[in-house]
C-alpha positions in Angstrom: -27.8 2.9 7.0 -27.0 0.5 9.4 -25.3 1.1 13.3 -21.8 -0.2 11.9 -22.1 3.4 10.0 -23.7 5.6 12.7 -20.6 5.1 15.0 -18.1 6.9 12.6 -20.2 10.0 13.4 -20.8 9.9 17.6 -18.8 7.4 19.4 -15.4 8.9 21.0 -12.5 9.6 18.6 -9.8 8.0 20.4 -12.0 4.7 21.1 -13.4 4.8 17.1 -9.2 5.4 15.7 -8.5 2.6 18.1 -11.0 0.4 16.9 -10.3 1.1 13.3 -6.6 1.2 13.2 -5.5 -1.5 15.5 -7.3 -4.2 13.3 -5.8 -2.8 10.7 -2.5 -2.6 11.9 -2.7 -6.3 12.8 -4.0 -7.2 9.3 -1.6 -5.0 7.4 0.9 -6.7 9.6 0.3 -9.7 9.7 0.4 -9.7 5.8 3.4 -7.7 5.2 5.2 -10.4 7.7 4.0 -13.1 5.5 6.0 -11.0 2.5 9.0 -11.7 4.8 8.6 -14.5 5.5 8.1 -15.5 1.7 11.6 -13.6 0.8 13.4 -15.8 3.9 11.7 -18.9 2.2 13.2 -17.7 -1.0 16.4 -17.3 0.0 17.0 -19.8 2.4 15.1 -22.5 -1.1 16.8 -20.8 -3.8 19.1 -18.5 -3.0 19.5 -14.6 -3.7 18.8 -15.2 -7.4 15.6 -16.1 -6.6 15.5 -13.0 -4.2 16.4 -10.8 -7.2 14.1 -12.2 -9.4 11.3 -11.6 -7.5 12.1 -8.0 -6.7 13.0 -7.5 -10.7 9.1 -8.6 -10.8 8.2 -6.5 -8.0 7.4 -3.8 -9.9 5.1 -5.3 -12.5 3.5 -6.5 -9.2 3.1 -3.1 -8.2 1.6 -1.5 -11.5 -0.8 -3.9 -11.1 -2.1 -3.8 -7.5 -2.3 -0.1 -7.9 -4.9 -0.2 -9.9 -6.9 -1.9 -7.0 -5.7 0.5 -4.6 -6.5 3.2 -6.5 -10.2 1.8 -7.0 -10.4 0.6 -3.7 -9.3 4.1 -2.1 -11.0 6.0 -4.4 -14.4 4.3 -3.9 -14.3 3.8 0.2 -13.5 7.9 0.1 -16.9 8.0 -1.7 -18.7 6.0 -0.1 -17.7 7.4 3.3 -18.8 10.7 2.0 -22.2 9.6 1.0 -22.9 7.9 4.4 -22.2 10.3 6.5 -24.5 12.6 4.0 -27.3 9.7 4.6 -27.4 8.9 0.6 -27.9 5.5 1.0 -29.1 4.6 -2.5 -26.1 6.7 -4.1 -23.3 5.0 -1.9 -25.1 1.4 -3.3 -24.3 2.9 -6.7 -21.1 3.9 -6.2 -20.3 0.4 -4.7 -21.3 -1.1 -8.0 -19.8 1.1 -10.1 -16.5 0.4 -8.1 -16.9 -3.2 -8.7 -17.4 -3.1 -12.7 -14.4 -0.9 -13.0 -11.9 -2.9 -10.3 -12.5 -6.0 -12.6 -12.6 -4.4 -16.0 -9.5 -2.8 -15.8 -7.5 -5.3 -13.7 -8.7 -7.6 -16.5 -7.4 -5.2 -19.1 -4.0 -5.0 -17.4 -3.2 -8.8 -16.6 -4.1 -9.6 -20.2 -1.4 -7.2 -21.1 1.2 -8.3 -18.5 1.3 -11.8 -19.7 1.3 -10.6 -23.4 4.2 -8.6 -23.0 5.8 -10.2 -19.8 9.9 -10.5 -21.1 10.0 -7.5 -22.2 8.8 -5.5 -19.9 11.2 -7.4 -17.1 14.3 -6.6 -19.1 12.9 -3.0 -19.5 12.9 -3.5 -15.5 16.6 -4.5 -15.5 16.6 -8.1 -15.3 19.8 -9.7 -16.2 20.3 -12.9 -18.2 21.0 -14.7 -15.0 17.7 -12.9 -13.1 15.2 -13.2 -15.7 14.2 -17.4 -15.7 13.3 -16.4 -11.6 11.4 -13.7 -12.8 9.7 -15.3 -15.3 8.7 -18.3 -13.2 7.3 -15.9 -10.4 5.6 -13.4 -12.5 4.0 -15.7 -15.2 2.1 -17.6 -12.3 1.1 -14.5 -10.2 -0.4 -12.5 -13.0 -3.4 -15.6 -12.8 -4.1 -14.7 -9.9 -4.0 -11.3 -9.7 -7.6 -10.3 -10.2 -8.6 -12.5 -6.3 -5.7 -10.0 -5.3 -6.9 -6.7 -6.5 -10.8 -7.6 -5.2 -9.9 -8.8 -1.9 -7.8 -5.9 -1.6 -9.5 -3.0 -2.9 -12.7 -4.4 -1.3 -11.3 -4.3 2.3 -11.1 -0.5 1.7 -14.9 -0.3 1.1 -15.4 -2.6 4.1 -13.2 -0.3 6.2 -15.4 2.9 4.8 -18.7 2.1 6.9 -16.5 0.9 10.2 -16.2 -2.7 9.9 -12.6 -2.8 10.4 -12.9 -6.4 12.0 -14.0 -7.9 9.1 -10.7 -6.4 6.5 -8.4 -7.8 9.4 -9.4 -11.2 9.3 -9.6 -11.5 5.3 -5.7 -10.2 5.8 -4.8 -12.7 8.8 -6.4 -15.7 7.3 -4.9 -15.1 3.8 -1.3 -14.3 5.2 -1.6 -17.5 7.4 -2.8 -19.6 4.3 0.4 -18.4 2.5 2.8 -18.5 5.3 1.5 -22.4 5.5 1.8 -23.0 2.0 5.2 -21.7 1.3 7.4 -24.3 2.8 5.2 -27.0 1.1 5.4 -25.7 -2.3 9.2 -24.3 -2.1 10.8 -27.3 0.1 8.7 -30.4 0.2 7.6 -30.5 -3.2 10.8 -28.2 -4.8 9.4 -26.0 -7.2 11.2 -23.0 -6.1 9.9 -19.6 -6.8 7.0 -21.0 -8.8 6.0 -22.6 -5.4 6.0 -19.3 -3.8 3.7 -18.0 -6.4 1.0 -20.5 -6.4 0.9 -20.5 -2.3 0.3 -16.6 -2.5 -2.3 -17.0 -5.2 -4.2 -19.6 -3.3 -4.2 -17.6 -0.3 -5.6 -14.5 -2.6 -8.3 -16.6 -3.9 -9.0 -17.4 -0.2 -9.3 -13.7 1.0 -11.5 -13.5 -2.0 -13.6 -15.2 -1.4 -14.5 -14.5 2.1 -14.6 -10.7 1.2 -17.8 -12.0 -1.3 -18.9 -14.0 1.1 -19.4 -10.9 3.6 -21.2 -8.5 0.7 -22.7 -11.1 -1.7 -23.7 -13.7 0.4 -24.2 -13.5 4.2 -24.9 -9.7 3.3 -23.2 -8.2 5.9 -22.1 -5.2 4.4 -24.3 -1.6 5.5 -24.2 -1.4 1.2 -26.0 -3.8 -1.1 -26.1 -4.0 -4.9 -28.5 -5.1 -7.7 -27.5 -5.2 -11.9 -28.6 -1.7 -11.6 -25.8 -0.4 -9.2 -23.2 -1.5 -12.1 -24.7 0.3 -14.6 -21.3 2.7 -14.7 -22.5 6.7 -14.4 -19.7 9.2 -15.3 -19.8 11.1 -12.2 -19.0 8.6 -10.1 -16.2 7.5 -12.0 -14.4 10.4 -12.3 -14.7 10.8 -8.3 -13.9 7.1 -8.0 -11.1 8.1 -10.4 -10.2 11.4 -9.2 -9.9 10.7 -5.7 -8.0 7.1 -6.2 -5.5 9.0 -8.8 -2.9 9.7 -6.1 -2.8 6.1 -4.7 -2.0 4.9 -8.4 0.2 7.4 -8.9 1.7 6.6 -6.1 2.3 3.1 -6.4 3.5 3.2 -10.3 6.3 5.7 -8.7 7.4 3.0 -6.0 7.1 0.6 -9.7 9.2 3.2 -11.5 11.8 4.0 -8.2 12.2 0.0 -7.9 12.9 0.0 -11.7 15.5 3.0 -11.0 17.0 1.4 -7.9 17.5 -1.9 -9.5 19.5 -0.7 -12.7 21.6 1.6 -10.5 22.3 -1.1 -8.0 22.9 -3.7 -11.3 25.8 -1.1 -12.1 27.2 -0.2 -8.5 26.0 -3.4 -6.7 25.7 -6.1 -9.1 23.2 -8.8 -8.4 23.8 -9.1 -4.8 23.1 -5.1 -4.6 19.5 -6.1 -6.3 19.3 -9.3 -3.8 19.8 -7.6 -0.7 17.2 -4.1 -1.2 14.9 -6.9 -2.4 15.5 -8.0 1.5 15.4 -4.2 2.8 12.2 -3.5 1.2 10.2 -6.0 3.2 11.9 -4.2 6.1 10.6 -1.0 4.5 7.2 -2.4 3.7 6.7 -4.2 7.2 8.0 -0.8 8.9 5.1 1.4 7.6 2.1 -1.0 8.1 1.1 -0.1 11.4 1.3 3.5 10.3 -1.0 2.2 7.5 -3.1 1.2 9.7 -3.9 4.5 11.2 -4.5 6.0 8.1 -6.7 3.1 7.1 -8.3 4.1 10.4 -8.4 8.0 9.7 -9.6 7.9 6.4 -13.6 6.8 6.8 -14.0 8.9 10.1 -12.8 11.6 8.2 -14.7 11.3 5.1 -17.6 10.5 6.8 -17.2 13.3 9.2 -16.4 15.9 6.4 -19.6 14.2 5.1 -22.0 15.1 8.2 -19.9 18.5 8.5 -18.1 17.8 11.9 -15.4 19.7 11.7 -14.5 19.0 15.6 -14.2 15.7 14.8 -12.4 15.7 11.8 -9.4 17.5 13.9 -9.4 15.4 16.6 -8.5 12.7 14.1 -6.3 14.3 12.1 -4.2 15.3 15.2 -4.6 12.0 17.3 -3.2 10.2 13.9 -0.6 12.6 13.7 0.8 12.1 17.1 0.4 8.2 17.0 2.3 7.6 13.2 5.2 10.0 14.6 5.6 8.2 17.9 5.6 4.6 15.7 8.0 6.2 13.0 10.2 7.1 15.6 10.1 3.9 17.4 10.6 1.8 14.2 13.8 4.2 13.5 15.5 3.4 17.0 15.1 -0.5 16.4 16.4 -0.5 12.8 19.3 1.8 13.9 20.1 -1.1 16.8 19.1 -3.9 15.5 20.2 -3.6 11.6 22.6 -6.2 11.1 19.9 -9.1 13.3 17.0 -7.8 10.8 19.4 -8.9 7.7 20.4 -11.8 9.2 17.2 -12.9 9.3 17.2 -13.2 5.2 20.4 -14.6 4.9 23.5 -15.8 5.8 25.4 -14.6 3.2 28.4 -12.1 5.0 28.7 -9.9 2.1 25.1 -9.5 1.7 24.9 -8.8 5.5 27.6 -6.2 5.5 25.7 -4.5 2.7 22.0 -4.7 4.0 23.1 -3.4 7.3 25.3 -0.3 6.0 22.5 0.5 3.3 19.5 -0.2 6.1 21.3 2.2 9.0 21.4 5.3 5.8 17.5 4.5 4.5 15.9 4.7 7.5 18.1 7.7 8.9 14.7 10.5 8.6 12.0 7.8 9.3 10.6 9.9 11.8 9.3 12.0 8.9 7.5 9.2 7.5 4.1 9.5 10.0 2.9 12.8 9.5 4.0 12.2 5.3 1.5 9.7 5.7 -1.2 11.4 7.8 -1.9 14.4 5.6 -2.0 12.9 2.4 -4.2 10.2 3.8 -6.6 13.3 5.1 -6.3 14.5 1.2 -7.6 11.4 0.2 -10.3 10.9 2.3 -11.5 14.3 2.3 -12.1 13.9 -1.9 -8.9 16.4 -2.3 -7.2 14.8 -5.3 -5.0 17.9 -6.6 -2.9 18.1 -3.6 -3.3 14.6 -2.8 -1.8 13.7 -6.3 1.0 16.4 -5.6 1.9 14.8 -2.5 2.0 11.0 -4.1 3.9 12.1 -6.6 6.5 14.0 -3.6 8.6 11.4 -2.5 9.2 9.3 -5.3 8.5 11.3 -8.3 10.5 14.6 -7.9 12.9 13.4 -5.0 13.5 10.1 -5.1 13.8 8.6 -8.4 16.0 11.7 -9.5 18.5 11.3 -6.3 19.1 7.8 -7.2 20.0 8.2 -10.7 22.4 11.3 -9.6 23.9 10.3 -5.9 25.5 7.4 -7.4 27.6 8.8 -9.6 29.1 10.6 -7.2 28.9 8.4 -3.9 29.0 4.8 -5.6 26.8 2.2 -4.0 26.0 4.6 -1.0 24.4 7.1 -3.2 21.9 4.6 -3.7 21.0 4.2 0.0 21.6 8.0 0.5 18.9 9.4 -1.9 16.1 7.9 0.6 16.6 9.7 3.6 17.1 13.2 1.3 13.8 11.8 -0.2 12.2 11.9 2.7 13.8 15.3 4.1 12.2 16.9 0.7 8.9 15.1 1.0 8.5 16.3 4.6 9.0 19.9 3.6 6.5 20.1 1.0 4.0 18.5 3.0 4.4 20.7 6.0 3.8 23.1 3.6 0.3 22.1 1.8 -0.8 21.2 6.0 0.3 24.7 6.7 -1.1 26.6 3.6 -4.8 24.0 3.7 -4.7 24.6 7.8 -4.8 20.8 7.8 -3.6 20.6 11.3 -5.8 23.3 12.3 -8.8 22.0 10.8 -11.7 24.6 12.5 -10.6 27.3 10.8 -10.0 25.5 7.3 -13.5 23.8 7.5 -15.4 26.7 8.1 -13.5 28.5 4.9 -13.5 26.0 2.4 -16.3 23.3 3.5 -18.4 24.9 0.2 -15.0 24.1 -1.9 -13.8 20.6 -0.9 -14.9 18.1 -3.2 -17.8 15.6 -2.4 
């Protein structure tokens, strides 16, 4: 194992989140900027049918990416794990076995997608007026999906043995590609949303390929792999599997809570309703990264800590993250509260769409402050290998809160109900994961460690 590893273990947990996090933060935001960026091109080129299309296809999108993030999380939480338990050769294998199943099964899935692409965009509540934008944007992304899901999922396993540097600058340079492109594709040569989608898939094949560059050619990476790493073993696909089940689960919710929103905003909204939450949720998206980026800072100290059986350590993470993602959430929920109708603006200039986003963006964001420590602790069930109540708390939000508020609040508030069922979501979420960190003595790790250490899954 090389020194990028060993540090996860000894150096300082306040200098090792800091050096973890913050690159991540700038990566994550960096990139979830350039998804704002793409929706202002968007609007401003084509208007807020184009906007709507592209959120109708959002959740395809997202089906499809969670598959990477579930490999991707699942694997780094192994891999940490087997680090910080010095099992060199088995984190090589896991490595390769994470690498034959990211691409099988992203293969699988975009061969599917394009088979039954029309469908499955009216299933999502595209209108006749909606679905050509769709169409366009969807049918080009879905070729490049595959450079998406391995740059992405791979920054994960880059981030497991503390080489958070690297998964920034894959992130900047790909956003900055794309952010490039867009205006050249959209405006200069007028190909609309279909010029969005190729800029975003060249600037995936880009962070592709300096991701393999770093593992498979310049070698880098603390792990290395040979044809007999890819030979797949069961048990490290079920953990790969196991562990990564509550990011998927995750992310098809946010697929199937889009899907909800949409229809229920097609009946109370219209197409503007879809337009302008296809604004909101890069407000949403961009809001949360740099609290992603602590967790994608927590998660290979603590794994890798559980690993070596530091229990000190894995505490003084879990609190220090805790305390920094509340203090953001809190921070991101005073500047949406002032700023709401700017942060529209900046999409459009459309005054009904305006008066909308801002009414609807003031109600989402109302219990953000919850957000953080949602975040924190189910990030800790992740890394630690924890994947029942990790999967129970993916599913929280969305799943048993969410998507059942917004098919019910609207019929009784209208259009508001919509907007109203995400704060409640996140009231209901918070709750139950007070509870699990109360009941698991997340927050109070010592005394959990030294009573379940035998338990918790490797």
């Amino acid at each position: 194992m090389n020194n990028r590893s060993e540090i996860l273990g000894t150096e300082p947990i306040p200098k090792l989140l800091s050096k973890l996090s913050i690159p991540a933060m700038i990566g994550m935001l960096v990139m979830s900027l350039y998804n704002v960026v793409d929706t202002i091109f968007i609007a401003k080129g084509v208007g807020t049918l184009g906007v709507a299309g592209v959120s109708i296809a959002f959740p395809l999108q997202l089906i499809l990416s969670s598959i990477a993030a579930a490999i991707g999380i699942g694997g780094s939480a192994v891999i940490s794990i087997k680090l910080g338990q010095k099992k060199q050769e088995e984190a090589n294998h896991v490595f390769g076995n994470f690498l034959a199943l990211l691409l099988g099964l992203n293969f699988i899935a975009i061969i599917l997608g394009l088979l039954f692409l029309e469908p499955l965009l009216r299933l999502f509540g595209a209108t006749d007026s909606i679905l050509p934008y769709a169409m366009d944007y969807l049918s080009i992304i879905l070729f490049g999906m595959i450079f998406f899901a391995f740059a992405m999922s791979s920054n994960n396993i880059v981030r497991a043995e503390g080489n958070a540097k690297t998964a920034m600058i894959t992130m900047i340079v790909s956003s900055i590609i794309n952010i490039i492109l867009d205006p050249i594709f959209i405006f200069t040569l007028n190909m609309g949303v279909k010029g969005a989608a190729i800029a975003t898939i060249i600037s995936q094949v880009v962070a592709a390929l300096y991701i393999f560059n770093y593992f498979f050619i310049k070698k880098k990476s603390s792990l290395s792999i040979s044809f007999k790493h890819l030979k797949l073993k069961l048990s490290y696909i079920k953990s790969i599997i196991t562990i990564g089940s509550s990011a998927f689960i995750r992310q098809i919710a946010g697929s199937i809570m889009f899907v909800a929103v949409n229809r229920m905003l097609i009946i109370y909204g219209g197409e503007l309703g879809v337009a302008v939450f296809g604004m909101i949720h890069k407000v949403m998206a961009l809001s949360v990264m740099p609290m992603f980026g602590v967790i994608q800072g927590l998660q290979p100290i603590v794994g890798f800590n559980h690993g070596a059986k530091q229990p000190e350590r894995v505490n003084d993470t879990v609190m220090l993250s805790i305390k920094v993602t509340t203090i953001i959430s809190a921070a991101v929920f005073v500047i949406v509260l002032v700023f709401a109708k700017p942060l529209i603006s900046i999409f459009t200039s459309d005054v009904q769409a305006i008066t909308m986003g801002e009414h609807a963006l003031r109600i989402i964001f109302a219990l953000m402050v919850t957000v953080g420590f949602q975040m924190v602790i189910g990030g800790v069930y992740q890394a630690l290998g924890k994947a029942k109540p990790a999967f129970i708390l993916s599913m929280a939000r969305q799943v048993l809160f969410l998507i059942p508020l917004v098919l019910l609040l609207p019929r009784l508030f209208g259009l508001t109900g919509v907007w109203l069922a995400f704060p409640l979501a996140d009231l209901f979420a918070f709750i139950i994961t007070f509870a699990y960190a109360w009941k698991d003595r997340i927050i109070t790790w010592k005394k959990q460690t030294q009573n379940s250490n035998a338990n918790a899954s490797a």
